[in-house]
C-alpha positions in Angstrom: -141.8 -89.2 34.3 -140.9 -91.3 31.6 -136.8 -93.1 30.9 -135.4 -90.1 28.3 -136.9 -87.4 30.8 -135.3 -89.5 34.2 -132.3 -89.3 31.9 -132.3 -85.9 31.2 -132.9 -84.7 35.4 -130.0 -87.4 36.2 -127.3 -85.8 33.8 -129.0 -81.9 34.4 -128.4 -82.9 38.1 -124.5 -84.4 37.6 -124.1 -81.4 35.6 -125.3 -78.9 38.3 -123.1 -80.7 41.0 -119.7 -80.4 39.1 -120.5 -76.3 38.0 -120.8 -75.8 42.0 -117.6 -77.9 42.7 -115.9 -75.6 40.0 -117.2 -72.8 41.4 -116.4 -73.7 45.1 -113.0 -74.4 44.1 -112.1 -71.6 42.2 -113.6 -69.2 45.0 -110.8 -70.9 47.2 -108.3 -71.1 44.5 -106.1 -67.8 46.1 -107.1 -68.8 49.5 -109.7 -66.5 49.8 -113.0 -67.5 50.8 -116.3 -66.3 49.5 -118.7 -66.8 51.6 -122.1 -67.6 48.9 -125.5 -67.7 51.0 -127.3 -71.2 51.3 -129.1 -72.1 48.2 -127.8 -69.1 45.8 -125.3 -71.7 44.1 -128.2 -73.9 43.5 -129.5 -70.7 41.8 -126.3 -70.2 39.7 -125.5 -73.6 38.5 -129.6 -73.4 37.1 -129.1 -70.2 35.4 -125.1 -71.1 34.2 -127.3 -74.5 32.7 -129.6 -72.7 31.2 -127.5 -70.0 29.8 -125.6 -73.3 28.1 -129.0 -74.5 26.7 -130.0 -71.3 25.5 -126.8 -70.4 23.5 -127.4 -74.2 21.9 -125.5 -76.5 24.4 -126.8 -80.0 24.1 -126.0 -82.5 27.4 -125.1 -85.8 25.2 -127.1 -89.1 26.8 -123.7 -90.9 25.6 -120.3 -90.0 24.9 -118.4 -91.0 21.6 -116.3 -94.4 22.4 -118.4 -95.1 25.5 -120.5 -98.5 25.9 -123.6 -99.1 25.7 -125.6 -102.2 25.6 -128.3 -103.5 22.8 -130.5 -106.0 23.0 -130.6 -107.5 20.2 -131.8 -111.0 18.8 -132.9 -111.4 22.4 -129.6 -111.6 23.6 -127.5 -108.3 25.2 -125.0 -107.1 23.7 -122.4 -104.4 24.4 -121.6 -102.1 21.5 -119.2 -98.9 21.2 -120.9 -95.2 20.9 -119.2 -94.0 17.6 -120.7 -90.9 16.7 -123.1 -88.5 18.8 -125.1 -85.8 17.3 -128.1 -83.5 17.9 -130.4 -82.2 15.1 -131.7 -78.6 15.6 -134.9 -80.1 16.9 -132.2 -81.0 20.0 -133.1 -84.5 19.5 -129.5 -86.8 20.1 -129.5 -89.5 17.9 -126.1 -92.0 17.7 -124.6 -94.8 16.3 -122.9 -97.4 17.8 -120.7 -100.6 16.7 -121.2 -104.0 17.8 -118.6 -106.4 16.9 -114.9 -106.3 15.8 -113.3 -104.1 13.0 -111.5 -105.3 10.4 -113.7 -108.7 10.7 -116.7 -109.8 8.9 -118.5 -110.1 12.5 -119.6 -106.6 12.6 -122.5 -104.2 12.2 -123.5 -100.3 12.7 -126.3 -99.8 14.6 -128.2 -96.4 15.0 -130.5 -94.8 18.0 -132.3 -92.0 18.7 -132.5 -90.7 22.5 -135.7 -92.3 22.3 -134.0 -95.7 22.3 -132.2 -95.3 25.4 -134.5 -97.8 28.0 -136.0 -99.5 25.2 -133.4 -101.3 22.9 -130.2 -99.6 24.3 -129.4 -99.2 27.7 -126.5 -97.6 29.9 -125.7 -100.6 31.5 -125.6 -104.1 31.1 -127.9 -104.8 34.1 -130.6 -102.7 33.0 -130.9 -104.1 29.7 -130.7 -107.7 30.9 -133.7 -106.7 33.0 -135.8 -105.3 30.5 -135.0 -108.6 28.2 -136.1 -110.9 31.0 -139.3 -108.3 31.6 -140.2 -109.6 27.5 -141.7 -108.3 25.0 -140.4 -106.8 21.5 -137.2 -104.9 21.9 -135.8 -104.9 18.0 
């Protein structure tokens, strides 16, 4: 399995985890417990996901004003998300800012999912890794 589909699994399985909490809580909410056989809220987080995916609910790889981290002139970098979008191939593509508004020392930078393990990364350590791995990363 390659990084974007590890991704993907990762954020489908946080996703999955937090519908079941919400559902657990809100079948104790009046104090009245519901009793929900082993395995059938695996079931129902799935189909709740898919229901989301199929009515055109993206899960974003990054969230607008997160950081991220770029390698760039073989140095890392970290940079701010700025915009997130998906294009109706449900490819997420986003662009980031490294460097300070309202100086000169700034730049826009744009990704694709794709990116994400190759030039950008989620956290710092994993892009300092891939930079001392080598290769191209720009």
């Amino acid at each position: 399995m390659n990084d974007i589909e590890n991704n993907r699994v990762k954020a489908e399985t946080a996703l999955i985890e937090q519908i079941k909490a919400r559902i657990a809580f809100h079948a104790n909410e009046h104090r009245q417990t519901y009793e929900v056989g082993k395995g059938v809220m695996d079931y129902l987080a799935r189909d709740l996901l898919a229901d989301f995916r199929a009515a055109g609910g993206v899960l974003l790889p990054v969230k607008p004003n997160g950081t991220v981290y770029v390698i760039h002139r073989r140095r890392v970098m970290s940079a701010t998300v700025m915009f997130v979008g998906a294009g109706a191939d449900g490819l997420t593509s986003f662009s980031v800012l490294r460097g300070r508004l309202g100086t000169t020392a700034w730049s826009s930078m744009q990704f694709t999912e794709n990116d994400i393990g190759q030039t950008v990364f989620l956290t710092a350590e994993d892009a300092q890794a891939k930079l001392e791995e080598g290769g191209d990363h720009e």
